[in-house]
Structure formats: structure tokens, C-alpha cells
N, C-alpha and C positions, 0 to 999 in steps of 0.2 A: 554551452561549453562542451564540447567534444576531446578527450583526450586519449592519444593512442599510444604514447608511452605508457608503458606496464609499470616501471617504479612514479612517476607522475602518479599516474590513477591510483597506485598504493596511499601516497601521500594525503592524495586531495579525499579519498574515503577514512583515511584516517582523523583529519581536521574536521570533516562531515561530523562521523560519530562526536568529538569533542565539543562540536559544535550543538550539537544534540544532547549532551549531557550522559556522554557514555567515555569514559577516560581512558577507563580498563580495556573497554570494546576497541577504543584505537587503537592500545598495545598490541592489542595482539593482533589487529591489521595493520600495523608498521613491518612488526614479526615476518610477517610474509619477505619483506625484501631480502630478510637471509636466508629466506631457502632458493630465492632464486638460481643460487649459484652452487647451491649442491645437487646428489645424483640421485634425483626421484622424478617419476613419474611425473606430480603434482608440480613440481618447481620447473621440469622443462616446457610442461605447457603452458604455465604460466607466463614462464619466461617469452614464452616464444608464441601468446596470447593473438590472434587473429581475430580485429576488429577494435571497436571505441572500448576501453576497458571499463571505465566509468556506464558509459551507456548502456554495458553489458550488465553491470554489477558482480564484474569479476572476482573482487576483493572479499563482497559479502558472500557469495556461493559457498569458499571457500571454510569462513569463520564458521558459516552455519554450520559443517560440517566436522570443525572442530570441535563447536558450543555442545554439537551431538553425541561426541565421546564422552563428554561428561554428563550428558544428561541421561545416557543407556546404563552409566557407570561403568562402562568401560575402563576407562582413562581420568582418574579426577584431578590429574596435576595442573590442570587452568584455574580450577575453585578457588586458591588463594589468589590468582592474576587478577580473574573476574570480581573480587572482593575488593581487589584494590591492596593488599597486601606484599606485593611485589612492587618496588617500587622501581626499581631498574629498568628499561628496553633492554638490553643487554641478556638478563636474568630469562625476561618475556623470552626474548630470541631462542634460547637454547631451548627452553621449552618446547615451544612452535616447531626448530629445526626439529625436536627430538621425536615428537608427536607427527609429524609429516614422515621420518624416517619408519618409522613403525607401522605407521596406518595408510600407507603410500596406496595402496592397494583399496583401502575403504573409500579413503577420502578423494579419489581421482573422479569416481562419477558424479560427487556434487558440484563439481566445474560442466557438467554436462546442461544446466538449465538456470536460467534465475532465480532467484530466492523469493519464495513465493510468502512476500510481506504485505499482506492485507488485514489492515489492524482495524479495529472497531473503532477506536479513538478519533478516528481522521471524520465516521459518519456526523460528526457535527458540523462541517462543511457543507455536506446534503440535506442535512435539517435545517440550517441555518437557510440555504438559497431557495430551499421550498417553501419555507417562510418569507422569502425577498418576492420568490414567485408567484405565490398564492396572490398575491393584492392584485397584482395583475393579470394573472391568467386565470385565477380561481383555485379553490383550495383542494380538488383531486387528483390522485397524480399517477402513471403508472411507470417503474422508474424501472430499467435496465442496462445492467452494471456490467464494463466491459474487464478483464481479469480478474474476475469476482473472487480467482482460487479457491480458498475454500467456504466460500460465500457469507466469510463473515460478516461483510456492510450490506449484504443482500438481506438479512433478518433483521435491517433496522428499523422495519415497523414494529420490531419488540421491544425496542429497547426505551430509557426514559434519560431523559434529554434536562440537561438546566444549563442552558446557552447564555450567560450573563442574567440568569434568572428567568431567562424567559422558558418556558416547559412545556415542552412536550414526552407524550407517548406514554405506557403504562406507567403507573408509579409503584405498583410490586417488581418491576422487571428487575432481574438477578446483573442485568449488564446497566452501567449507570456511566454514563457520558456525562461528563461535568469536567472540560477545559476551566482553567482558568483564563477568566476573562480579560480584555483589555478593549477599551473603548468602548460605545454604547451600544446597548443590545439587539441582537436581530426583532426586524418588526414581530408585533405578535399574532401575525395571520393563521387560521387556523390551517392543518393540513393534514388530508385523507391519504395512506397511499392504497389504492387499492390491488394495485398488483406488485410484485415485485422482483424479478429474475434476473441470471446474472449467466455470463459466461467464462471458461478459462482452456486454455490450450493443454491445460494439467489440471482440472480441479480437484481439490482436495477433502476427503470421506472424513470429516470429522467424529464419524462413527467409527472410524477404523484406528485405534491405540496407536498403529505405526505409522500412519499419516500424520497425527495430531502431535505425535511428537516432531515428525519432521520439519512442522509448523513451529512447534515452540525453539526448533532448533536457530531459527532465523529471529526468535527477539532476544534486541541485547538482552545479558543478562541483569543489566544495573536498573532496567527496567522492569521492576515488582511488580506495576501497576499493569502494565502490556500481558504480564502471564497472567493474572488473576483474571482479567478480558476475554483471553484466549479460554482458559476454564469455564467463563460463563458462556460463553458461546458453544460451546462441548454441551454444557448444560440444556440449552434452548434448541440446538442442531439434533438432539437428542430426543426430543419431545415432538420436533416438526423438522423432516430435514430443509434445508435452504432449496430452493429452485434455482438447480445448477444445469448448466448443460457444456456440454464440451465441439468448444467450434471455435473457428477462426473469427476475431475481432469484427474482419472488413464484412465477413457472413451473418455475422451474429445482428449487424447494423442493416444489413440489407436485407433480412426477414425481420426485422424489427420493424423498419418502413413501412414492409407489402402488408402485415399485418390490419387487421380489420382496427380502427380505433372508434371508443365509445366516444358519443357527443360527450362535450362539457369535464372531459377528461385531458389531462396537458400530456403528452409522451416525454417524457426524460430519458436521456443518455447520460449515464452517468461513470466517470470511472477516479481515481484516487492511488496516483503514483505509480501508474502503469504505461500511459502514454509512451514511454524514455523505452518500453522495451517492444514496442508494437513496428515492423519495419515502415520504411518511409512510405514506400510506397503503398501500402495499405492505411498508414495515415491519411495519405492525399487523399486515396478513397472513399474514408469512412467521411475526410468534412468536402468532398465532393457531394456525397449522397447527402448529407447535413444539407447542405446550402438549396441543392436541388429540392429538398423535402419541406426547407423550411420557403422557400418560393413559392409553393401550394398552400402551404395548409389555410385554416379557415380559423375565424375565433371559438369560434365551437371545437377546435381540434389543435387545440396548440402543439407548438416541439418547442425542447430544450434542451440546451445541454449545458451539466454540469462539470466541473471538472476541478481538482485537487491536484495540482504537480509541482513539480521542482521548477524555481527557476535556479538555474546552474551558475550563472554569475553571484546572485546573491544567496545562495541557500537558501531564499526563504520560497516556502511551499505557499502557494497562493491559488486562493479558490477566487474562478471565473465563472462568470454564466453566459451565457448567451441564448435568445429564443428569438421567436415566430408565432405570430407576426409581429413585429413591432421591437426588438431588440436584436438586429444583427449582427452589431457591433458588439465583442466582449467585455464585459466589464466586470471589472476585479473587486472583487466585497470584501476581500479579508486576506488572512495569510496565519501561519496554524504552527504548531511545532509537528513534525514528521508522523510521531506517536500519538500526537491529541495530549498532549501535558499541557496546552493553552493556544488559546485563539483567538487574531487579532480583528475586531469586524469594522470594517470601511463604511459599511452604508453608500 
């Protein structure tokens, strides 16, 4: 679903977040429809928005940007919105108009890029299909992550995993992946990753205080579990940084290919709610190079690719796989809430 009305796209990211269990986070992207029509900066470009506004993730660029006054301390009159103690739109609105009027001037560059939401929560989708994967390709894997940002799901060979009980990875790790499960558990394959890098057209230094916040600026705030995530991953980014590199998607896939690959190791492409912002034509590209790559390879050298995205009709986030030789056709194992708060597995 593609939409290019700007109050439409307000709407539909607003039912999003409620749909997600963020209530307060809607308010205050309903908010946005009243400033459309006053005299700022932020509200004429909004208004006058060039492109899929959804697609873009117009609606969230901008909240991140809000969420961010109150977390510099700047501005803390959201804190009781964000709590839920505001109960009115209305209330919401004059806030938002008040706060846009004020910070017209801060808040106009966060409309300049997407919001760069790559949550740890989601890498149980990836553990989850290197476990579907291992049975059949074998259990080493070298996995390369496309909007990795600030490569938080790229250090998911740190972290410790209980997938409907099934577990992986260290069991002291400070990051602890545990969706709530539904349905029967991913098989228990064992799985090595031995390599693991990622790319982003912005990646983000989680070494650097004003990065790290500008990341926390993009999690709702109703989600405690999502910051505490973001902390341990500061934690581990800190001790080893993530292998990030900064390049273009369709580049990133086409030195991933030419790459020399070990026998008895499977290549994974993996990415997790990114697709929606990669242009079309470099999509065609990257599963151009996919199809062509996976027409080659050999069992000694498998490809795969994973993937974690929106479906827009139904909101639900649904993890596919697809590999070489022998799975070209995609097939869907599960579907996950946004954050990783629970995961539905298909088998």
C-alpha cells in the first residue's frame, strides 16, 4: 500500500503505532494534522510532502524529532502526552502546534532522512531462519545486513536468544531476545555465524552520545523494553564496535556476491524493515543479482536471503526466506510484532 496523501499517511501511521501498542505515540502523530495548516517551516513541507508519505516514513522522521526535545531536556511538555496522561487530541494538538512553532528551526532537518529504526528485537526473525536454515544448508552462516544503521542486529552473534524456548547464543549476553512466543517452536538446528557485517547509507557511531541519542529519539517512548535494548547494545558496541560500512544497498549486494566464499558456509542477505525505504529500482537490482547468484551457486556454497518487512495491507511484519539451491520460491515462517514484543512461527 502506497499512500500519497499527507493527512491519509498521518492517519494510517497513527493506527500503525496503536496497532503496535503505542497510544500516546499516535497522539502525537495525529498532532501533526494541525500544524499543517499553520506558518512553519515543518508544517509547509509537510504539507506539501513530495512522494509516498508512508513509504517515506514522513510522520515518524518528524515525532523522532519531537521525542528528541524531550529527551536533550530541552522541551519536556510531551512527558505527560508520552505517559498517557493527556487524554485529549485536542490538548495533544496545541502542544505539537506549540512545540513546531518554537523549534521550527531544529525540528525541519529531521524531515531530511528516515528514521533510522533498527531494533534488536526484530534479530529473532534471523535466528529463528538460520535455525529453519541450518537443516538444510548446514549450520555456518556468513550473514550481511542491508540498513544495518547502527548495526544493532549486526552484533547478533552476541546476543542470547529463547525462541519458544529454543536457545541460542551466549547465556551471560547483556542483550536478551525473548519474544513472546506463539505457535511451535523454531527447529533446534545448531547455528555458527562466522562472519557478520552490515551496511547503511547513514550509519550510526553508537560510540558517539549524540548519535546514540538520536537513535533513542526514534523508539516509542511507551516502549521501556526497546530503550533498555538500545542501552545494551551501547554496552556490546562498546567493547567490540559492529562491522559497519557505508554504501549504497544495490553496492553493498554486488560486493557481497564477487566476494570470495568459504566451502560449507551458506551467504545470507539479510535486512529487517528496510526494504519500504531502498528505491525501486535498486530493489529490482539487488533480487536481480539474488536470482542470478543463486542460479550458480553450488551445495558447498549456498545463498539466502532473509527478510523481516511490512506487509502494508495487513500490518503484519512477516519474516520470509528464500535460498539456493533448492528454495527459490519465498516462503513465509512467521510474522513478529514491529519491536520483537512477540513472534508468530509458521514452520
Amino acid at each position: 500500500m502506497d499512500i500519497g496523501n499527507v493527512a491519509e499517511a498521518i492517519e494510517w501511521q497513527a493506527v500503525h503505532a496503536e496497532e503496535a501498542g503505542a497510544p500516546n505515540t499516535a497522539k502525537v502523530v495525529r498532532a501533526l494534522l494541525a500544524i499543517l495548516q499553520g506558518d512553519t517551516a515543518v508544517g509547509r513541507r509537510i504539507a506539501n510532502w513530495e512522494g509516498l508519505s508512508v513509504k517515506d516514513a514522513m510522520p515518524l522522521r518528524i515525532t523522532g524529532g519531537l521525542h528528541n526535545l524531550l529527551l536533550t531536556g530541552e522541551d519536556r511538555r510531551l512527558e505527560p502526552v508520552y505517559a498517557g496522561l493527556v487524554a485529549g487530541q485536542d490538548a495533544v494538538d496545541a502542544i505539537v502546534v506549540d512545540l513546531v512553532e518554537k523549534f521550527d528551526a531544529r525540528l525541519l532537518p529531521w524531515l531530511d532522512g528516515p528514521p533510522q529504526t533498527n531494533e534488536a528485537g526484530r534479530s529473532w526473525a534471523f535466528m529463528a531462519a538460520l535455525k529453519w536454515l541450518s537443516e538444510k544448508l548446514g549450520p555456518k552462516f556468513e550473514i550481511n545486513e542491508l540498513g544495518a544503521s547502527a548495526g544493532v542486529n549486526t552484533m547478533m552473534d552476541r546476543y542470547h536468544f529463547n525462541l519458544g524456548g529454543v536457545t541460542a547464543g551466549p547465556s551471560a549476553s547483556p542483550m536478551r531476545i525473548e519474544p513472546e512466543w506463539e505457535g511451535p517452536p523454531p527447529p533446534d538446528f545448531p547455528v555458527e555465524i562466522v562472519s557478520i557485517r552490515g551496511c547503511d547509507q547513514a550509519p550510526v557511531d553508537l560510540s558517539d552520545p549524540e548519535s546514540a541519542l538520536r537513535l533513542k529519539s526514534y523508539v516509542w517512548p511507551e516502549a521501556a523494553q526497546r530503550m533498555a535494548r538500545i542501552e545494551a547494545a551501547i554496552e556490546l558496541a562498546g567493547k567490540c564496535p559492529p562491522d559497519l560500512v557505508k554504501q549504497d544497498a544495490g553496492d553493498f549486494v554486488a560486493e557481497m556476491l564477487q566476494r570470495e566464499q568459504p566451502s560449507g558456509v551458506t551467504r545470507v542477505l539479510s535486512h529487517s524493515i528496510v526494504w519500504q525505504y531502498i528505491p525501486e529500482a535498486t530493489q529490482q537490482k539487488i533480487m536481480h543479482m539474488m536470482e542470478q547468484a543463486g542460479a550458480k551457486v553450488t551445495a558447498e556454497r549456498p545463498l539466502a536471503w532473509v527478510a523481516l518487512e511490512t506487509n502494508r495491507e495487513t500490518f503484519r511484519h512477516e519474516l520470509s526466506v528464500r535460498y539456493w539451491p533448492g528454495g527459490e520460491d519465498a516462503v513465509t515462517l512467521g510474522c513478529g510484532h514491529p519491536h520483537g514484543a512477540w513472534a508468530e512461527w509458521y514452520g
